[in-house]
N, C-alpha and C positions, 0 to 999 in steps of 0.2 A: 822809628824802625831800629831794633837790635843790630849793632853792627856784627858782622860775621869776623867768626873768632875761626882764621886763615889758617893758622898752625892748626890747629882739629882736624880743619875740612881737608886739608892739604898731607895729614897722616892718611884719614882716612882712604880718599882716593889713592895714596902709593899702597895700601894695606890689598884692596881690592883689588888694584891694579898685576897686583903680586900672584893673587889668587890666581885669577885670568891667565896669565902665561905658565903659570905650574900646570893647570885642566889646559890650556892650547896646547901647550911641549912645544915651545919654540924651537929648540935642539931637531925635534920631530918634524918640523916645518922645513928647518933649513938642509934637513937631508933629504925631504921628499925634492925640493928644490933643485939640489944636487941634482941626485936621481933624474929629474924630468929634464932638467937640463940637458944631462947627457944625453938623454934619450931624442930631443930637441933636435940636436945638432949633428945628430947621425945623416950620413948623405943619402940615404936608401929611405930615410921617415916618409918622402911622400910617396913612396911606392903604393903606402897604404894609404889612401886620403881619409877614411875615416878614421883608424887609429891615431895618423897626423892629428887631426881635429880635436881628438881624444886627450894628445898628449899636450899640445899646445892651452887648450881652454884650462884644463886644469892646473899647468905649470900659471899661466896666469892668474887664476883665482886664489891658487895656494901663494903665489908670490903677492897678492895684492892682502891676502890675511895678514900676513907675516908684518908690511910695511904696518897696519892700519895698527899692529899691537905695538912695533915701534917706535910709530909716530905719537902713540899715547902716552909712552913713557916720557919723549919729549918735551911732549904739552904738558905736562905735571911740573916738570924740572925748570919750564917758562915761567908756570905760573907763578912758582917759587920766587923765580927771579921778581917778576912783576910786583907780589907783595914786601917784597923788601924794597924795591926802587920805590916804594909809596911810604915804607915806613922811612926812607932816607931823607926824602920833600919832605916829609913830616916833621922832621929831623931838625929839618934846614930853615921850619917856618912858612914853606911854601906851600900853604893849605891848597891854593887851588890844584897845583900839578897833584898835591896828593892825593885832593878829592875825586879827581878825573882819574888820574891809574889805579885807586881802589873801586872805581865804579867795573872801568874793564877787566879787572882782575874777578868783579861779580860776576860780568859777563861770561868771559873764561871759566870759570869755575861750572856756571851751568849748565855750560855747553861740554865738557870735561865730564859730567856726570851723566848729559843723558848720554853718551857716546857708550861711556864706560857700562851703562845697563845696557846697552846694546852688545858688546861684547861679553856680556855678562850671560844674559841670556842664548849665546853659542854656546858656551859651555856648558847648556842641557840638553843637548841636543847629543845623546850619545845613548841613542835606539839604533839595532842590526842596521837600519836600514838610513838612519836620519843621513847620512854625508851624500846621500844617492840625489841625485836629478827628479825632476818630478814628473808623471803625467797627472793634470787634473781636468777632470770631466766639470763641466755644467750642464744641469739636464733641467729642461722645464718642467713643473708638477704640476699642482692644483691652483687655478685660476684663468685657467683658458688663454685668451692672446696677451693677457696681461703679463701672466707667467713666463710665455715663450719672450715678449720684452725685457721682462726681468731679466732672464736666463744670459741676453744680450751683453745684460749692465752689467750684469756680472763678471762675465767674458773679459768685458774692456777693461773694467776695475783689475783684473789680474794681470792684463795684458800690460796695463799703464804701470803698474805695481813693479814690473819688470823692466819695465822700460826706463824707470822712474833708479832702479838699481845698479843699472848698465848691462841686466841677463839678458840672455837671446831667448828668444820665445817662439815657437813654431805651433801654428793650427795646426792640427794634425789634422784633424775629420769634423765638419761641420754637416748638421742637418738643419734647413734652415725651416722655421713655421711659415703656414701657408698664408698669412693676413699679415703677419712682423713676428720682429726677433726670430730666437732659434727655436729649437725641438733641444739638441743638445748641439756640443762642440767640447774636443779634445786638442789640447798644448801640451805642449812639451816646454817645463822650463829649464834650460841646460843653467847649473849653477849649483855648486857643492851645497850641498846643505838644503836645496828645493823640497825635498819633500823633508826635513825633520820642522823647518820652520814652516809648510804650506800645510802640512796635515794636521791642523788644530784648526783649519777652514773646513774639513770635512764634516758635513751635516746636510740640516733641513735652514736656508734661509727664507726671510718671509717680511714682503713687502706691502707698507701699505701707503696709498695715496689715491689720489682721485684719477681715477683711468680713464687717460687720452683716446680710448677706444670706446666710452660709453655717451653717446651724444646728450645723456639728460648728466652727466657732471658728477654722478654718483662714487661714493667712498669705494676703493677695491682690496682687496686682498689676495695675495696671490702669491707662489710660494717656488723657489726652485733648490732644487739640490744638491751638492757640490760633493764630489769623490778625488779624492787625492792618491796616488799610488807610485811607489818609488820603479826608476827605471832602471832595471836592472841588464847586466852583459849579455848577450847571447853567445853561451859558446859554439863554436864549429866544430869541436874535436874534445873527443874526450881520452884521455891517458887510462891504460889498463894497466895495473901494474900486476904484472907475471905470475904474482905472489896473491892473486886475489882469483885468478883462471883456475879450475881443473881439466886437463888435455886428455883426453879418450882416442885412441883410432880403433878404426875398425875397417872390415872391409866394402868396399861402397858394394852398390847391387843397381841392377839394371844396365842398360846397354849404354855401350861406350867402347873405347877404346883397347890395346892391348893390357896396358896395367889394371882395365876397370874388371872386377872381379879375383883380381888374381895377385893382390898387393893389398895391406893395411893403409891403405892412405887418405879413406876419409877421415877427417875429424869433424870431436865434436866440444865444443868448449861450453866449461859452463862457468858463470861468472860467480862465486860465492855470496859476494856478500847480496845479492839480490837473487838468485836463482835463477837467472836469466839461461836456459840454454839454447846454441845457436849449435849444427850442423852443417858441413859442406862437402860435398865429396864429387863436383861438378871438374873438377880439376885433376890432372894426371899426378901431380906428385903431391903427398903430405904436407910439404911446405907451401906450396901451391894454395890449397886447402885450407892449414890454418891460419895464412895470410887473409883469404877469402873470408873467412869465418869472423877472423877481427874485426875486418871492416867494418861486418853488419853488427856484429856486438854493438859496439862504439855506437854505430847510430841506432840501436834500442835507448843502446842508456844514454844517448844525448836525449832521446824523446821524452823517456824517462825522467830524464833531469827537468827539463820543459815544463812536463805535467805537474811533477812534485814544487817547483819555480809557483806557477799558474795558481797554485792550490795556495800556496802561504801569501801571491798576492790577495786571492781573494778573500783568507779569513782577516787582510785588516780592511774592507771593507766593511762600512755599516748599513745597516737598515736608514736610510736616509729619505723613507718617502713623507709626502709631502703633510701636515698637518698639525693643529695649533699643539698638540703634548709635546711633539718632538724637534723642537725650532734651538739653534745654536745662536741664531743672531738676528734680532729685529730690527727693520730701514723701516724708519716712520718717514714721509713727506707730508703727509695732512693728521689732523690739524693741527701739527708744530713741527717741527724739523728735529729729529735726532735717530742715528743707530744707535744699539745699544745690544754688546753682548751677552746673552741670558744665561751663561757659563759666569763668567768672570766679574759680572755686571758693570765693564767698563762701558763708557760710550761715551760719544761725540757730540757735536753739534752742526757741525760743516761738513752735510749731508753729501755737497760738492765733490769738498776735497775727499772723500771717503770714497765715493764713487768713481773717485779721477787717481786712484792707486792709493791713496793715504790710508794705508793699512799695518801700517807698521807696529801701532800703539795694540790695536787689535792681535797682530800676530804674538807679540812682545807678551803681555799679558796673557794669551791664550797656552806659549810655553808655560810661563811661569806656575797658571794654573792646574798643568798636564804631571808637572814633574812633582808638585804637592799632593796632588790622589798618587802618583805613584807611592811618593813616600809614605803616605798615610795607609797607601793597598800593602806594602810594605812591613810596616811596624805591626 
């Protein structure tokens, strides 16, 4: 066995390592940090318990990036130490000590590299929407009760996935099948980056193995869907700047009071950049009125914003029905044990662990191969 030439492997990983915190902006970390901090420890933050929730989960997930990039730099500068404490015994004639701390300095090392492809792979992760939260659907398709069990396995495999993480995961809506498993079910996985790393799961999956629902022990197939979609804010309020209105009065009509008829104090607002216009003239003074008038502006165009929102969720949804052309990822359990991605053509073996959240090698791979068609849709 070629011994590992340490100075190489040990530039490399600071080279990479380098890369990583220039695409993170540590600088850019440590001020969100700041920021959330402050906002943290205001006395009035649980007035709001959801924005609380808001500002606390994120301060922690940004603070736990930050440590993991410079706890990396650490482990580098260890291992350093480590292969010089091996080249010292060596040094000294003490082949055993040195053989034993160039063994864990092997260890260290490959454990230093896959970490670092793991932060490697955050760094492609910079689509509009990749830093957002996720919801992701599982829906059963074609295979009857087999499917709706799949749908299940699935379920849990994300669920465990998250748990397996430290992210909080919430069912949102299950529908449950009428013999086992689901019809579908929606989560929510609260966690920066949820949907840029969960949407390379979005497809056709498709399972096969001998189905515990068929009394004669017969081969099945059967297939379920997975939709990923980033969670976005909802706003309550929308700002009109003054500069974006044109103001009309006129005079109102119809019965009313003394001013009504006999004063300019309806208005009518029209919003520019959308055409939006809104009238009111139910009120006795002009101010009255344009007050009025805002209001209802404001919430067209919050609706407005909603619809246009709805609309770019749904063009990144895919056609994900269920059938052998359009499959992202095959679970074999008969007759041999393996997944295997039909994108990336990575797979496994430990049908288990894959199923019990080990999806990581899957996600990992399925970035890396999102951001190469990009580049290639690109050039």
């Amino acid at each position: 066995m070629a011994a590992v030439d340490f100075p190489a492997e040990i530039s490399a990983l600071r080279a990479t390592y380098g890369t990583i915190r220039q695409v993170s902006d540590v600088d850019a970390l440590r001020a969100t940090i700041a920021e959330l901090s402050e906002q943290a420890s205001a006395p009035d933050l649980w007035d709001d318990v959801e924005k609380a929730q808001q500002v606390t989960s994120r301060l922690s997930h940004t603070q736990a990036e930050l440590d993991r990039l410079e706890r990396m730099g650490s482990r580098i500068a260890d291992l350093d130490t480590l292969v010089e404490m091996a080249d010292e015994a060596e040094a000294d004639n003490d082949t055993a000590t040195a053989a034993e701390t160039r063994a864990e300095a092997e260890r260290e090392l490959a454990a230093i590299r896959k970490q670092l492809g793991e932060l490697e792979v955050r760094t492609l992760l910079s689509g509009e929407y990749d830093q957002r939260e996720a919801l992701l659907t599982v829906r059963a398709e074609a295979g009857g009760v087999d499917a709706a069990d799949f749908a299940e396995m699935l379920l849990r495999m994300y669920l465990r996935w998250a748990e397996r993480h430290g992210y909080s995961a919430d069912v949102m809506d299950t529908s449950y099948a009428e013999e086992a498993g689901i019809k579908s079910a929606t989560v929510a996985i609260h966690a920066p980056y949820a949907y840029g790393t969960l949407s390379v799961e979005q497809g056709t999956h498709r399972l096969v193995r001998i189905s515990p629902f068929d009394n004669q022990g017969r081969r099945q197939t059967s297939f379920a869907g997975v939709e990923v979609l980033p969670v976005t804010e909802e706003a309550d309020h929308i700002d009109v700047p003054e500069a974006d209105i044109r103001v009309d009065v006129f005079r109102s009509s119809g019965p009313g009071g003394q001013s009504v008829n006999t004063t300019d104090s309806a208005v009518r607002l029209t919003h520019l950049p959308t055409g939006l216009v809104v009238s009111c003239q139910n009120e006795k003074s002009q101010l009255q009125n344009k007050a009025a008038a805002l209001r209802v502006l404001q919430a067209r165009l919050l609706v407005k914003a909603r619809e246009e929102r709805q609309a770019e969720l749904d063009a990144l949804k895919t056609d994900a029905g269920g059938s052998w052309g359009n499959q992202m990822r095959s679970y074999v359990l008969h007759p041999y044990q393996m997944v295997k991605d039909l994108r990336t053509e990575h797979e496994e073996g430990n049908t288990s662990g894959v199923f019990d959240g080990a999806i990581d090698a899957f996600l990992e791979n399925g970035i890396r191969w999102r951001r190469q068609r990009e580049r290639a849709a690109a050039s």
